[in-house]
MIFILUM-393839 format. One record per residue (C-alpha): x, y, z; residue in three letters. Coordinates in Angstrom, 2 decimals. Example, Ala and Ser with C-alpha at 12.3 -4.5 7.8 and 13.67 -1.06 7.14 Angstrom:
2
+---------+---------+---------+------+
!    east !   north !      up ! type !
+---------+---------+---------+------+
!   12.30 !   -4.50 !    7.80 !  ALA !
!   13.67 !   -1.06 !    7.14 !  SER !
+---------+---------+---------+------+
END
This chain:
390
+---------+---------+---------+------+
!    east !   north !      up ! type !
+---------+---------+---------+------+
!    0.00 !    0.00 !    0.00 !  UNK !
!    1.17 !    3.50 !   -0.81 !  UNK !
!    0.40 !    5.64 !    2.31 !  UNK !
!    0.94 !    9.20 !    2.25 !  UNK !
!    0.68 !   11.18 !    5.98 !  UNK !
!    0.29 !   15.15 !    6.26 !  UNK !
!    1.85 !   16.84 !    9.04 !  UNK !
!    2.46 !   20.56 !    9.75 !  UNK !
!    5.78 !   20.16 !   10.76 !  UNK !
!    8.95 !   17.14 !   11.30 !  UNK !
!    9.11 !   17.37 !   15.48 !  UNK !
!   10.17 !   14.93 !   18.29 !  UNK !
!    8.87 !   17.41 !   20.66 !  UNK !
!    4.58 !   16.87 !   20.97 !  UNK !
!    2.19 !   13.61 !   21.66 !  UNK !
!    1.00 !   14.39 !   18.09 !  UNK !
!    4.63 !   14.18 !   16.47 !  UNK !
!    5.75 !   11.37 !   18.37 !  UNK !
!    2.55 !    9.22 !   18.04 !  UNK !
!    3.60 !    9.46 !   14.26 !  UNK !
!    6.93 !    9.12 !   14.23 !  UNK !
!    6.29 !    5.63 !   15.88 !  UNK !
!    3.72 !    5.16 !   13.11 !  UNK !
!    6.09 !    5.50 !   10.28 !  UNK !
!    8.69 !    3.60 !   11.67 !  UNK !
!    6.46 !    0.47 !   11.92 !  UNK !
!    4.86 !    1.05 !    8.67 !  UNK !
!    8.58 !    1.00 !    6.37 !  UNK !
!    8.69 !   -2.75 !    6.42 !  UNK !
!    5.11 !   -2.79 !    5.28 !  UNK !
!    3.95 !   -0.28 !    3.07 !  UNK !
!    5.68 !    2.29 !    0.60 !  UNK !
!    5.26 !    5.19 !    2.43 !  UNK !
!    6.11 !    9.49 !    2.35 !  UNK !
!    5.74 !   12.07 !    4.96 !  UNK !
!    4.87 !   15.88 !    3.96 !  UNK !
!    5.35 !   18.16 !    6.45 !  UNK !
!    5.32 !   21.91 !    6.21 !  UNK !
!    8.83 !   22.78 !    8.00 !  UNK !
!   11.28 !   20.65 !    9.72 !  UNK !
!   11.93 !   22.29 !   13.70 !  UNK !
!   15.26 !   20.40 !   13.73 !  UNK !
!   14.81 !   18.69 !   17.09 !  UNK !
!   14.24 !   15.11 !   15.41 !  UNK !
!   17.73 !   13.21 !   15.91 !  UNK !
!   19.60 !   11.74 !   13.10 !  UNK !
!   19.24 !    8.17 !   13.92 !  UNK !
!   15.50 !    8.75 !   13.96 !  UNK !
!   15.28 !   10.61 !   11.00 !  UNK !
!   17.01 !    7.03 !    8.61 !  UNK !
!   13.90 !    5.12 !   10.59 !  UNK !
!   10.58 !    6.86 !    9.22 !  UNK !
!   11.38 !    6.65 !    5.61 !  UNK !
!   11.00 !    9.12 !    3.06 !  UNK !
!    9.79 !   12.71 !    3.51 !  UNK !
!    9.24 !   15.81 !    1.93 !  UNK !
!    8.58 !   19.43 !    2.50 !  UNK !
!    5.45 !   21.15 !    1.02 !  UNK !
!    5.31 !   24.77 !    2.46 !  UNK !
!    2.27 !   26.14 !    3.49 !  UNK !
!    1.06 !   22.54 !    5.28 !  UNK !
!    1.67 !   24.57 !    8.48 !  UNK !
!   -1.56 !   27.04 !    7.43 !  UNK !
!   -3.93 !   27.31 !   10.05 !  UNK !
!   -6.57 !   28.78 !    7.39 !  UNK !
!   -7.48 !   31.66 !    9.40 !  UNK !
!   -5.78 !   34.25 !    6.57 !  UNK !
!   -6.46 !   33.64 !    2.76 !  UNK !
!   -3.24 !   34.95 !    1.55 !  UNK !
!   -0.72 !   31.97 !    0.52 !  UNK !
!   -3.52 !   29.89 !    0.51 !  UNK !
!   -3.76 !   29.17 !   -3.39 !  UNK !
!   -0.04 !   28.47 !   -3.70 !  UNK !
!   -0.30 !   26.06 !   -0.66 !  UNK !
!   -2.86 !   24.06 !   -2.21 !  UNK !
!   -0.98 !   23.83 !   -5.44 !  UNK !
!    2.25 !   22.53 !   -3.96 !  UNK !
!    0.09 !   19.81 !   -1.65 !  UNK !
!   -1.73 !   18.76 !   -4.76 !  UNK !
!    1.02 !   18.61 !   -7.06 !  UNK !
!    3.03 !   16.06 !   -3.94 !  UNK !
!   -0.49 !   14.38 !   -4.30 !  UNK !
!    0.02 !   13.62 !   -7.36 !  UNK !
!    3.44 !   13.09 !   -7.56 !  UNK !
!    3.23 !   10.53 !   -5.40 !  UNK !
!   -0.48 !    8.71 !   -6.15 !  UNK !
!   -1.46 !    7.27 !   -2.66 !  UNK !
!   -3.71 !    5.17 !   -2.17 !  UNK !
!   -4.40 !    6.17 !    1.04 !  UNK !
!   -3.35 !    9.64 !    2.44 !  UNK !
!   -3.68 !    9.73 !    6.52 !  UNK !
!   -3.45 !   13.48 !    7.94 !  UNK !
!   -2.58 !   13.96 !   11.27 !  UNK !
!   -1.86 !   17.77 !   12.29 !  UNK !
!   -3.23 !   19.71 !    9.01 !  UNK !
!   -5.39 !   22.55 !    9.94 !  UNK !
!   -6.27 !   24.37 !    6.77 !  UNK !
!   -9.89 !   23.87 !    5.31 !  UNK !
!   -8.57 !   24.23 !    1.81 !  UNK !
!   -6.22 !   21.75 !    2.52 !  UNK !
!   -8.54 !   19.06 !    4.26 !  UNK !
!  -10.54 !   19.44 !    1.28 !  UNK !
!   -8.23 !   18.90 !   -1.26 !  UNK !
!   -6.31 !   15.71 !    0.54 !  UNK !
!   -9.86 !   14.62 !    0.83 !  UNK !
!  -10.31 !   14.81 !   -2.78 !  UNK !
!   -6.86 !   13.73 !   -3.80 !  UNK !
!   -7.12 !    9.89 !   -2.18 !  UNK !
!   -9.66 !    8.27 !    0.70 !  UNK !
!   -8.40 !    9.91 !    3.52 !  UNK !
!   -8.20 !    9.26 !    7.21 !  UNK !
!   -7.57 !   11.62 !    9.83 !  UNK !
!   -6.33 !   11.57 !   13.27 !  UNK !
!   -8.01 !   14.51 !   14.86 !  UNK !
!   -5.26 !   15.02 !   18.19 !  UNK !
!   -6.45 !   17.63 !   19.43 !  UNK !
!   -9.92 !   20.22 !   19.89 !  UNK !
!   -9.55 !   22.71 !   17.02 !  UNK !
!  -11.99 !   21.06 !   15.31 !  UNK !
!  -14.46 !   22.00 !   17.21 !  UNK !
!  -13.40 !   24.74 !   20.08 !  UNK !
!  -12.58 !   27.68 !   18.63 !  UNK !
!  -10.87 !   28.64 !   21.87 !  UNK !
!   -8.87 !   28.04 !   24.55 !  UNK !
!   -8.93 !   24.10 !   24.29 !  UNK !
!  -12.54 !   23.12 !   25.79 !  UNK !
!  -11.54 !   25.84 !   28.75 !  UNK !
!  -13.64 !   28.78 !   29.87 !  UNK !
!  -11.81 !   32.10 !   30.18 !  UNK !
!  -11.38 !   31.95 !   33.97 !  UNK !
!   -9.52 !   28.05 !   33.35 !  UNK !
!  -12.60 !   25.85 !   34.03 !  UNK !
!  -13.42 !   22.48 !   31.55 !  UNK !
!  -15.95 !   23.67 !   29.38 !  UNK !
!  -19.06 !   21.54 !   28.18 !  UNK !
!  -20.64 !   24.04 !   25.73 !  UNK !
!  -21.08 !   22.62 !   22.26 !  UNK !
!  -19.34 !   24.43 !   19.14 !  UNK !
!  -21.74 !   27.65 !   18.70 !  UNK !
!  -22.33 !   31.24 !   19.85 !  UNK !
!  -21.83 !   30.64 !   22.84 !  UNK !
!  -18.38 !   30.20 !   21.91 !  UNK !
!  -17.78 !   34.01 !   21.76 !  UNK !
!  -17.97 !   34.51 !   25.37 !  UNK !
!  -14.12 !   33.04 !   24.93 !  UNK !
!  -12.35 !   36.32 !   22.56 !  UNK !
!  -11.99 !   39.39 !   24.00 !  UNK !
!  -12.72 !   40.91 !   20.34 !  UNK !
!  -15.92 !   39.89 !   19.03 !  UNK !
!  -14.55 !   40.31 !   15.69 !  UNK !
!  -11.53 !   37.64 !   15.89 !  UNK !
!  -14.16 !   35.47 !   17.74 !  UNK !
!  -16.91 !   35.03 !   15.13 !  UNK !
!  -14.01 !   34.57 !   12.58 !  UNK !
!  -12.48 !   31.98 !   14.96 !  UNK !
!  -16.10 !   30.52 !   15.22 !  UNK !
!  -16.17 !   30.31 !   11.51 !  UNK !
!  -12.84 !   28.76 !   10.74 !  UNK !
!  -13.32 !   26.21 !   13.25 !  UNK !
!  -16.99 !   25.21 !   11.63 !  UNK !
!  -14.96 !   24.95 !    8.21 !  UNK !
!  -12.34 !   22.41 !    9.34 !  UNK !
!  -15.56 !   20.38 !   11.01 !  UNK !
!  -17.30 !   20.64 !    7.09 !  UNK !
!  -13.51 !   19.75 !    5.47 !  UNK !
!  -13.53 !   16.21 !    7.93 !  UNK !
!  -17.25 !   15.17 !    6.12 !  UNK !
!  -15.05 !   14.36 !    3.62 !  UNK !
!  -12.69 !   12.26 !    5.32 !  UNK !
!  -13.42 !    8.03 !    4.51 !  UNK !
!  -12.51 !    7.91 !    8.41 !  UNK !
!  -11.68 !    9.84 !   11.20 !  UNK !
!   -9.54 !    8.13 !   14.00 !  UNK !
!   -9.36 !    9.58 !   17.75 !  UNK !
!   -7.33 !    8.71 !   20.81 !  UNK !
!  -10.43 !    8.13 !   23.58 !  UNK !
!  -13.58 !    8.02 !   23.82 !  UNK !
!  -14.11 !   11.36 !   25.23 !  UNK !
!  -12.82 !   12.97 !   22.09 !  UNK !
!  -15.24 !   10.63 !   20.40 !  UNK !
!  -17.79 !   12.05 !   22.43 !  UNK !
!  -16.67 !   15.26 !   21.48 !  UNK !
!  -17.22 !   15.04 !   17.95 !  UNK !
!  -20.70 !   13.21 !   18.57 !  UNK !
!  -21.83 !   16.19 !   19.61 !  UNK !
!  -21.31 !   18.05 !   17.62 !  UNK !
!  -22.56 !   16.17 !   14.93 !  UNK !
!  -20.09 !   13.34 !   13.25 !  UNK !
!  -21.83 !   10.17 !   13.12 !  UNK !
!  -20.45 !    7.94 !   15.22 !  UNK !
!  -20.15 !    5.13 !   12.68 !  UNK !
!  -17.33 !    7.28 !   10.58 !  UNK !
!  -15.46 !    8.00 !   14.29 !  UNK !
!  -13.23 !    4.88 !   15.73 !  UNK !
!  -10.91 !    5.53 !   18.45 !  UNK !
!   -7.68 !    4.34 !   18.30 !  UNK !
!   -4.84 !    4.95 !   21.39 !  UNK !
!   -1.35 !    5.66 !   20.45 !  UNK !
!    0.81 !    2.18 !   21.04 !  UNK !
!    3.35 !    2.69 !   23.64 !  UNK !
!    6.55 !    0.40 !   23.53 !  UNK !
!    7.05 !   -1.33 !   27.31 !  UNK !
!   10.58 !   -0.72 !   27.77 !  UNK !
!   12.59 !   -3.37 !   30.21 !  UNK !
!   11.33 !   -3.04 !   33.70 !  UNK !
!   13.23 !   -0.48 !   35.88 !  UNK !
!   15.65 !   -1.75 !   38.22 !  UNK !
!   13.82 !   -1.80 !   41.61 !  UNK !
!   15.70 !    1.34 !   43.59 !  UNK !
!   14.13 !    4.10 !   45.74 !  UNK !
!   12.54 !    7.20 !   43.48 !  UNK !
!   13.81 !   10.56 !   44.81 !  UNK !
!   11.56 !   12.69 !   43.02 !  UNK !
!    8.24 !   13.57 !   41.29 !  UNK !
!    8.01 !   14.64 !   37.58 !  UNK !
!    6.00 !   17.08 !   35.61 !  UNK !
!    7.06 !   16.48 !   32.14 !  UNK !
!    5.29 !   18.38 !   28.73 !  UNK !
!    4.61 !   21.58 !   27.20 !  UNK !
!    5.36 !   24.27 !   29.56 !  UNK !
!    2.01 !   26.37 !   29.17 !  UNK !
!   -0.12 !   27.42 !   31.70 !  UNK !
!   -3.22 !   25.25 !   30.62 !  UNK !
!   -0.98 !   22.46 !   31.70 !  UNK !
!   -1.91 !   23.43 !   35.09 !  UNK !
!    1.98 !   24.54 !   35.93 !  UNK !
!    0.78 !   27.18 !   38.73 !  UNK !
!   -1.18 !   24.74 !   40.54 !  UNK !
!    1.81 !   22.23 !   40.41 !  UNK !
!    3.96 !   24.65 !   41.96 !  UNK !
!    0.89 !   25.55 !   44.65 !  UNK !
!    1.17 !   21.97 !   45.28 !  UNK !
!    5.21 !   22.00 !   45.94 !  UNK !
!    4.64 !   24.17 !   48.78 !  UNK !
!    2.00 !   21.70 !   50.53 !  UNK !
!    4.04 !   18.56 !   50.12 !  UNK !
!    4.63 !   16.97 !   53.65 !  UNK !
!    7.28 !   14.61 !   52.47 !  UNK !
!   10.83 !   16.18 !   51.44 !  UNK !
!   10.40 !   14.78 !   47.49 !  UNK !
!   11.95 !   17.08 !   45.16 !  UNK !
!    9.38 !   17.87 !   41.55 !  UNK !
!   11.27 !   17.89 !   38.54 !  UNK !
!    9.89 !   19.97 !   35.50 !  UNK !
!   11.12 !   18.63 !   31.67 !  UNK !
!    9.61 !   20.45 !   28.77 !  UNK !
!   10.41 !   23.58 !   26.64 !  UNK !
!    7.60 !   26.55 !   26.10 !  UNK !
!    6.90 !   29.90 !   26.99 !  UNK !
!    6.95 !   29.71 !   30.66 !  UNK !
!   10.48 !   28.00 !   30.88 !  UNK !
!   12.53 !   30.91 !   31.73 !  UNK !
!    9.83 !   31.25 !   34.73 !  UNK !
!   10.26 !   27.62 !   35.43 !  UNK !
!   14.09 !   27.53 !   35.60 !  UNK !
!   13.79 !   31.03 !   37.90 !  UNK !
!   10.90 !   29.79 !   40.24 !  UNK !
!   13.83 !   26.32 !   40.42 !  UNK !
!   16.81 !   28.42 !   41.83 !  UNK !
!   14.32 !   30.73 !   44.46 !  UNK !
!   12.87 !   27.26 !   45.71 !  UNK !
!   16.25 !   25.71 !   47.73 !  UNK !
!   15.83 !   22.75 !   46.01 !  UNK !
!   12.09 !   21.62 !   45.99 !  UNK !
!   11.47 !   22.56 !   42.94 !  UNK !
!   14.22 !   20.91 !   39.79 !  UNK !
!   14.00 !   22.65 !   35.97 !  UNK !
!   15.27 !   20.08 !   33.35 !  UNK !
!   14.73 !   22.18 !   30.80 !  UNK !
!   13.77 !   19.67 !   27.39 !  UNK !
!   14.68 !   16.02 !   27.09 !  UNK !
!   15.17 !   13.82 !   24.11 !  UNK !
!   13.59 !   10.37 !   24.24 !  UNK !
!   16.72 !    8.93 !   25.84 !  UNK !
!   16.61 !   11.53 !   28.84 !  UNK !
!   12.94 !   11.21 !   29.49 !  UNK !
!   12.86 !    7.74 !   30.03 !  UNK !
!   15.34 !    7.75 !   32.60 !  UNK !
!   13.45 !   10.50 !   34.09 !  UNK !
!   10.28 !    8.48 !   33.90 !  UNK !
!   12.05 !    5.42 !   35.39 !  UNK !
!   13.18 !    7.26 !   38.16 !  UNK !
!   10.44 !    8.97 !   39.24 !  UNK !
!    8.43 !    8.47 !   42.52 !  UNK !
!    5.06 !    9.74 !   40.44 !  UNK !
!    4.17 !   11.48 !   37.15 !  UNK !
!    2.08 !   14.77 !   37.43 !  UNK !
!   -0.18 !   15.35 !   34.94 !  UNK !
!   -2.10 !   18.66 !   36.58 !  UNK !
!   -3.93 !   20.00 !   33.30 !  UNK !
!   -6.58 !   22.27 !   32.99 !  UNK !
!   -7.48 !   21.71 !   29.58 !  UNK !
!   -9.24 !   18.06 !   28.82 !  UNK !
!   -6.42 !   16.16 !   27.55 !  UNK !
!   -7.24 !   13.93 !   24.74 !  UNK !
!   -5.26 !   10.98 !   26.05 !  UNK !
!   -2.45 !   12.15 !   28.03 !  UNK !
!    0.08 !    9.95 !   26.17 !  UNK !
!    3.13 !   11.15 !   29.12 !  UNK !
!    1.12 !    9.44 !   31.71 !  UNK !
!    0.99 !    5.91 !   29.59 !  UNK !
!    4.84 !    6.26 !   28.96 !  UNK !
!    4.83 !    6.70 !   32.94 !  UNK !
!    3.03 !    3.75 !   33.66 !  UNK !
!    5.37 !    1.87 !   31.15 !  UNK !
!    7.73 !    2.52 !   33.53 !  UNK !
!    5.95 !    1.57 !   36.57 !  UNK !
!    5.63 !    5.16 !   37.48 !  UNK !
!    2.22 !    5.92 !   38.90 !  UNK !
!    0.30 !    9.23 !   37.91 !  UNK !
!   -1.05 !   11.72 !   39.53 !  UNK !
!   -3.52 !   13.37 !   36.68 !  UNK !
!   -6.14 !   15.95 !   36.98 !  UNK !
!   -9.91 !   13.91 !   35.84 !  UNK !
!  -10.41 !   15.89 !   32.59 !  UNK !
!  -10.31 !   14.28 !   29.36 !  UNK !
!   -9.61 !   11.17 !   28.59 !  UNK !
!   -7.39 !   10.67 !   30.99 !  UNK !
!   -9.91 !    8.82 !   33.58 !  UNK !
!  -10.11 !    6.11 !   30.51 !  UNK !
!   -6.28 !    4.67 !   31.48 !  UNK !
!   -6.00 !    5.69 !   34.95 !  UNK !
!   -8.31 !    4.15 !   37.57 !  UNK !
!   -8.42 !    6.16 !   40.48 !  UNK !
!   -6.56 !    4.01 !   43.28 !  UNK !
!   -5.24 !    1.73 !   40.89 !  UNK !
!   -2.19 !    3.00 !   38.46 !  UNK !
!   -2.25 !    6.18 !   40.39 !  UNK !
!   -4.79 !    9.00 !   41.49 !  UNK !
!   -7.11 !   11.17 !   39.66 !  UNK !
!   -7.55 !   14.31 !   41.36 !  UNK !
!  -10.00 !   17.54 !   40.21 !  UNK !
!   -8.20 !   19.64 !   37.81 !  UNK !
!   -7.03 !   22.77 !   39.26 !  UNK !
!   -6.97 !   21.58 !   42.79 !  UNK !
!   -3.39 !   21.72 !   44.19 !  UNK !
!   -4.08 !   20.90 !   47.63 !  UNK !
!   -5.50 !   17.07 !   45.99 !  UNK !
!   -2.43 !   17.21 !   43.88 !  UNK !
!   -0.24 !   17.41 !   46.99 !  UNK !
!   -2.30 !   15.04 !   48.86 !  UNK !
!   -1.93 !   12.50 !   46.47 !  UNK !
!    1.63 !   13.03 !   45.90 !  UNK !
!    2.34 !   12.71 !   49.57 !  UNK !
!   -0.18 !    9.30 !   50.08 !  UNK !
!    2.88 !    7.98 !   47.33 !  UNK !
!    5.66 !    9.12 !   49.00 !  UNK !
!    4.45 !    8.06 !   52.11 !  UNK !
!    4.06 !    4.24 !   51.31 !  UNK !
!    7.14 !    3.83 !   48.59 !  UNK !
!    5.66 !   -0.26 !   48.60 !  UNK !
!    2.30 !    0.44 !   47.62 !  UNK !
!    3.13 !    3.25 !   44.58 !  UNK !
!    5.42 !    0.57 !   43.53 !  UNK !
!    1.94 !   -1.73 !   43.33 !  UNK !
!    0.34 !    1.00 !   41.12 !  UNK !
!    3.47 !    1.57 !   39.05 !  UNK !
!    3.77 !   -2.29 !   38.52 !  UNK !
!   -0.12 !   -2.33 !   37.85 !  UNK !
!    0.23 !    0.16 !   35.33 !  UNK !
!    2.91 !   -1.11 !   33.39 !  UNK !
!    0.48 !   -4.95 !   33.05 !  UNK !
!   -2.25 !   -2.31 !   32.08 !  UNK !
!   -0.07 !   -1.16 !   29.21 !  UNK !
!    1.06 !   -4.65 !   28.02 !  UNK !
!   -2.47 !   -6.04 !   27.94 !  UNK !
!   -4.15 !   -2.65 !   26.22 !  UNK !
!   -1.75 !   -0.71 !   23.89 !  UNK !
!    0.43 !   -2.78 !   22.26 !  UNK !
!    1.91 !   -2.25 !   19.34 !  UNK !
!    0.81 !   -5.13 !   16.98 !  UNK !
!   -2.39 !   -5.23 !   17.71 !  UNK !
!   -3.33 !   -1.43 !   16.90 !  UNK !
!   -1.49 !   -1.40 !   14.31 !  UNK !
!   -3.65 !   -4.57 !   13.03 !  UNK !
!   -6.32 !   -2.87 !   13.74 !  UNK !
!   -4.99 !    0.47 !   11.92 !  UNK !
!   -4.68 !   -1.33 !    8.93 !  UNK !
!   -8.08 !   -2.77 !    8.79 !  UNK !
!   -9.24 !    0.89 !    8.95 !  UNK !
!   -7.44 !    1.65 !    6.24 !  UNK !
!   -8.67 !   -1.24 !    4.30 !  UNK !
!  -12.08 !    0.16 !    5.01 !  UNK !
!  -11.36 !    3.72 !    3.86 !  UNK !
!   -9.87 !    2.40 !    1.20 !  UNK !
!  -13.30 !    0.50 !   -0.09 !  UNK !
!  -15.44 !    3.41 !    1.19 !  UNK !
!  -13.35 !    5.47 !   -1.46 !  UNK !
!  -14.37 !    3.15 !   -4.27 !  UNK !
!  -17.49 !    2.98 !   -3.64 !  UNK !
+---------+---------+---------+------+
END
């Protein structure tokens, strides 16, 4: 099969570029496949790089579609890789652009990923302004989000034009079933949505020493619920150190709030694959404090992988993997005295977070392994496949 996958941009740094890195690299023995991405950020090492196959750049794939200008130009470049190439199968993952939904659409049956909630929140990530989970369907009541009514409705608008552009997908693949939920309401028929978790490779069990530390690892934005983290730092009973690994606009902060704190709070700045799991392996608990409703929460999973419990904020689909009590606890997002709580119950009985961490890692083997969703990916596009010849 000739596969073709759309990106905006060759990364090792998000859950979206990783989750298709590890796609690509499993599909070269199998298929012919080519990557287009719109730019290349650099931060994908070279060893990596040999194991996904070809790739090309097509500029413009980064467009979020909000401004017309380049848009003409962008579709010609994606249509003439298109045809360049002939797919039989093109699977987009993050492409954002109406124009250019609608032409992959046209170009081959096409599947897409949808990772995240801009196709259908045209603001802040299913949060209200003041940081609380929002459960408003896409509509005018939307608005209340922008500050300028003007950017809102236009917001509003480009966000209803990427839901129109996936009508034309064969298939639309999501990572829980709260984002499945998600696009049930507003409107997808639930027959064209599957739901499909990232596979996450169980590395070798870590060796059984003491963890020194809890880890907040991701993008370093405030919706990740970073202030309540550090609210929670100041509660903690039991002398265990947080680390923070991740790059974004608050890192600066991050690494300044780390040298006031006399050494409760650790900055790691970013960390390559390599890094992270030895961070993960190491850790005492993962924190995964978000405000926003995660689709998955794929740092938690690699957590548990390494019999690392979680501590995660119940938003999202992040309740669907964690069990409350059982691979960790879920805790109301934005709470930070729970968060501390929580993190102290761990550190207070090292023998039974090793009992969550250990049930966690089974919970991973038995659920998300590799060969069987990537059976099951094929099937779907099998099925795209004959819905696009019919």
């Amino acid at each position: 099969m000739r596969l073709m996958h759309l990106h905006e941009r060759l990364s090792a740094r998000g859950g979206a570029d990783r989750h298709l890195l590890s796609l690509l690299k499993h599909q070269q023995l199998r298929h012919q496949t080519l990557l287009a991405v719109g730019f290349d950020d650099d931060s994908l090492p070279a060893e990596e790089r040999e194991a996904i196959g070809p790739w090309v750049r097509v500029k413009g794939l980064a467009r979020r579609g909000l401004r017309r200008r380049g848009e003409q130009a962008a579709c010609r470049r994606l249509s003439k890789a298109i045809a360049d190439f002939a797919p039989d199968l093109i699977h987009i993952h993050n492409l954002m652009d109406p124009a250019l939904l609608e032409l992959a659409a046209a170009g081959a049956p096409t599947v897409m990923t949808v990772q995240d909630h801009r196709l259908f929140c045209p603001g802040r990530g299913k949060l209200t302004p003041d940081g609380h989970p929002c459960a408003e369907p896409l509509g005018q009541a939307c608005l209340a989000c922008f500050d300028q009514p003007d950017y809102g409705r236009r917001m509003l608008e480009l966000t209803r034009s990427r839901l129109a552009a996936l009508e034309g997908m064969a298939q639309v693949l999501v990572l829980s079933r709260y984002m499945a939920g998600e696009l049930d309401q507003v409107g997808m028929q639930p027959e064209r949505v599957a739901v499909l978790p990232p596979p996450v490779d169980l590395p070798p069990a870590p060796p059984e020493s003491e963890r020194g530390y809890h880890l907040l690892a991701g993008r370093l934005v405030g919706r990740k619920g970073l202030a309540q983290a550090l609210e929670a730092v100041k509660m903690l009973k039991h002398p265990v150190p947080l680390r923070i690994a991740g790059d974004g606009p608050l890192a600066g902060e991050l690494a300044q709030d780390a040298t006031a704190s006399g050494g409760r709070l650790l900055f790691e700045g970013w960390a390559d694959r390599a890094r992270m799991s030895r961070l993960l392996s190491g850790a005492l608990s993962l924190w995964l404090p978000s405000l926003w409703a995660e689709p998955w929460g794929i740092v938690g999973l690699e957590a548990l992988a390494q019999g690392t419990p979680v501590v995660g904020a119940d938003v999202g689909g992040v309740a669907e993997w964690l069990g409350d009590g059982e691979r960790g606890y879920l805790v109301p997002p934005g709470d930070a005295v729970a968060l501390a709580q929580a993190a102290d119950t761990l550190a207070a009985d090292p023998t039974e977070a090793r009992r969550m961490g250990q049930t966690g890692r089974r919970w991973v083997a038995a659920h998300l392994q590799r060969e069987d969703l990537m059976e099951r990916l094929g099937e779907i596009y099998l099925q795209a496949i004959d819905r696009g010849a019919a």
